[in-house]
N, C-alpha and C positions, 0 to 999 in steps of 0.2 A: 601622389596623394598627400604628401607631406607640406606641401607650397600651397594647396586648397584653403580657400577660408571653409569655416564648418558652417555648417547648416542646422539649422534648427526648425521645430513646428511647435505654434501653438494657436488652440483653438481659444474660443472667447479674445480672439484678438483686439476687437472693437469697443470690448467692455474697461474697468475701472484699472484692475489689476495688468490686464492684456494688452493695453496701450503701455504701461511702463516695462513689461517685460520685451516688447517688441523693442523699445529705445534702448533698453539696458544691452542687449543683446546686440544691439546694429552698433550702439556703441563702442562694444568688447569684438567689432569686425563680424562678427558672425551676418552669413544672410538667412533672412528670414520668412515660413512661409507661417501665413498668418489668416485663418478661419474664423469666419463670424456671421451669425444670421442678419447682422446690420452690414449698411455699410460701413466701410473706415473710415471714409473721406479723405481732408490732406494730409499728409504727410507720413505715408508707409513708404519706409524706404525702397529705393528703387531698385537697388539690385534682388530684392524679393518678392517675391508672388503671395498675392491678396486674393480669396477669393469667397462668394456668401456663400454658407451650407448649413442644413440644422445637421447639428448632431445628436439630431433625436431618434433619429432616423436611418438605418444599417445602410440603405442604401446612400444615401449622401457620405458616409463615411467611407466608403467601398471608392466614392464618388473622388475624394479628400485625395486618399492616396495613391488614386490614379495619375490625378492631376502632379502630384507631388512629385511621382515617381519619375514622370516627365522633365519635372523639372533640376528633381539632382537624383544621382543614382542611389546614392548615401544619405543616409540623415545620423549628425550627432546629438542631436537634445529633443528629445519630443517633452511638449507641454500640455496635459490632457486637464484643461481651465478652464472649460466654459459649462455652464452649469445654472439650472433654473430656482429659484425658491417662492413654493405657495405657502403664505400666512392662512392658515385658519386651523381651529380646534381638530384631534381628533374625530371628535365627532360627525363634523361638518367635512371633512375631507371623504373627497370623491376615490372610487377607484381609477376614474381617469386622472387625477389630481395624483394620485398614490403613480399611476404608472408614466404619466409623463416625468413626473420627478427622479424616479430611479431611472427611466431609459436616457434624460440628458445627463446624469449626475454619476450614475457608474456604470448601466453598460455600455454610454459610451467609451469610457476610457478602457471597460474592458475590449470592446473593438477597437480600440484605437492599438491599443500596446499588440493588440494580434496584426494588425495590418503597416504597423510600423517595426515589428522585428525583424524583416528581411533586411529595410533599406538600413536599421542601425546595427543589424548582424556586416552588413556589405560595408561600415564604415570600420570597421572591426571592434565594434562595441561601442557603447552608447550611454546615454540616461533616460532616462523619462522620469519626470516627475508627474504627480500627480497632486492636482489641488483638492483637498479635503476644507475643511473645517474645526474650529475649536468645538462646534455644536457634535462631531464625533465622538468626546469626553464630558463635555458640560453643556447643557443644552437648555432651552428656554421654554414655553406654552409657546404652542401654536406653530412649531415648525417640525411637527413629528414626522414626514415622509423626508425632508430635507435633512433631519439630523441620523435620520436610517441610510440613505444615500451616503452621506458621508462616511457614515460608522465604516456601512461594507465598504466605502475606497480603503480605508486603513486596510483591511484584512484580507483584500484583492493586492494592494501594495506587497505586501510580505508574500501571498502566494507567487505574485509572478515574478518575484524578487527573486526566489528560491529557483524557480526553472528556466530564467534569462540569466544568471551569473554566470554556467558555463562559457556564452560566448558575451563572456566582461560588457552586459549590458545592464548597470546598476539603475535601479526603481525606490523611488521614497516618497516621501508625500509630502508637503507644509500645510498646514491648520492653524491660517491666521485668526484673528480675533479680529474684533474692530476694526473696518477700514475702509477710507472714508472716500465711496465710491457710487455711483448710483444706486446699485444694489441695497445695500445698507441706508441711504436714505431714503429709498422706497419702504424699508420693511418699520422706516419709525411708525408708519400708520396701523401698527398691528396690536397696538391698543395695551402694550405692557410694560412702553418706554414713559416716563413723565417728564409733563413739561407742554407749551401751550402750542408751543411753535417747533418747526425740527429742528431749527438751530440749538434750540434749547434743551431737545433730547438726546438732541448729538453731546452737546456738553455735559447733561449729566450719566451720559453712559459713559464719555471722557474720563469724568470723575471715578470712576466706580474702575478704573483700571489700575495695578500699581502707579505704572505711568503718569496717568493723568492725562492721558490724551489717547487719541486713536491715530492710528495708523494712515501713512502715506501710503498711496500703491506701490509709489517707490520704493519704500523699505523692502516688502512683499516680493516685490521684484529683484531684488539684489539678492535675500534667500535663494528662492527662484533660482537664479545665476550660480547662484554656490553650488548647490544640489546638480544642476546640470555641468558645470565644467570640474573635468576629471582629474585637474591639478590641485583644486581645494579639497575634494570631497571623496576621494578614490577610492575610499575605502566603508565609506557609509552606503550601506542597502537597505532598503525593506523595513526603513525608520522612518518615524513621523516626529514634523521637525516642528514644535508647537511655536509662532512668532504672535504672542497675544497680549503685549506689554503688562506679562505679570499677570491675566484678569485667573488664569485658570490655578496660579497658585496664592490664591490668595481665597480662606475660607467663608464662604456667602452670610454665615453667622456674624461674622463680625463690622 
């Protein structure tokens, strides 16, 4: 067991953030299984398994770790990442709008962390992280089922935090801000960014961060990295690791 490269899983593979954790990962040896409703395309590394699933869906998840468990008996990093956002007002939000959003954004990750504790119980302890949001803390008009989904990841983090320690399988969350990936230039059209063109709402929401800019998926994914390998981070659980360059401590009056 000792001589094994480790294994890892994350879903939203295919997406902005999940392309750079897949490299970060392959880079750092690790092989990788990697879940997405899209395709990948080139270049998923090949010592790892690529395969399409919603995870909106119990049964595709059920689906995930079957496939998985096939593939190693072990897992040391689950990455529970992949994750939907509807723009529109309270008002105008649907109940199907309300319940797709919570079943891809937190119960999957809560099936996810129940169907991945065997195989990161059998590596003899583990991580998972889980991807949240700054909209968990500070939030904007028109993403109210998306910044509810996130809220409860934080407070599902520290619950299964608390009953996975026994067998040393540490859980936290990162709630990036800004980051400049399809996602977030889809949501400039949600009518609260200004500016004429998206380059230009990307830049002025750039502005509006201590920083000054917004976030690579890179960076995101190097978090990511930390939180999952047990030599950086041993001793951190059931914490949310805010990576938002600065926007959430910084007062909106000012």
């Amino acid at each position: 067991m000792a001589d094994r490269k480790k294994v890892m899983l994350i879903t939203g593979a295919a997406g902005g953030i999940g392309r750079a954790v897949v490299q970060i990962f392959h880079e750092h040896g690790w092989r990788v299984v990697g879940v997405d409703r899209a395709e990948f395309g080139e270049g998923f590394p090949e010592d790892g398994l690529f395969f399409q699933a919603d995870i909106s869906k119990p049964q595709d998840i059920e689906e995930i770790y079957r496939h998985t468990a096939e593939f190693s008996p072990v897992l040391d990093a689950v990455v529970n990442n992949a994750g939907v956002q509807i723009g529109k007002p309270v008002l105008e939000t649907t109940v199907e709008d309300w319940d797709t959003t919570i079943a891809s954004n937190l119960r999957s990750a809560f099936l996810g962390c129940k169907l991945a504790y065997p195989l990161l119980k059998a590596a003899g302890g583990g991580a998972i992280v889980n991807m949240s949001s700054v909209h968990a803390i500070a939030t904007s008009p028109n993403i109210s089922a998306y910044a509810a989904s996130k809220g409860g990841l934080l407070a599902f983090t520290r619950a299964v935090a608390i009953e996975f320690a026994q067998d040393n399988i540490r859980v936290n969350a990162v709630l990036p801000g800004a980051v400049d990936t399809p996602m977030l230039r889809a949501s400039m059209s949600r009518g609260h960014f200004d500016g004429p063109s998206v380059q230009q709402r990307l830049d002025n929401l750039a502005n509006k961060t201590v920083n000054g800019r917004i976030a690579t998926p890179r960076e995101i994914a190097q978090t990511i990295y930390f939180l999952a390998d047990n030599e950086q981070s041993s001793f951190m659980t059931g914490q949310a690791l805010v990576v938002d360059g600065g926007a959430t401590a910084k007062l909106s009056t000012e």
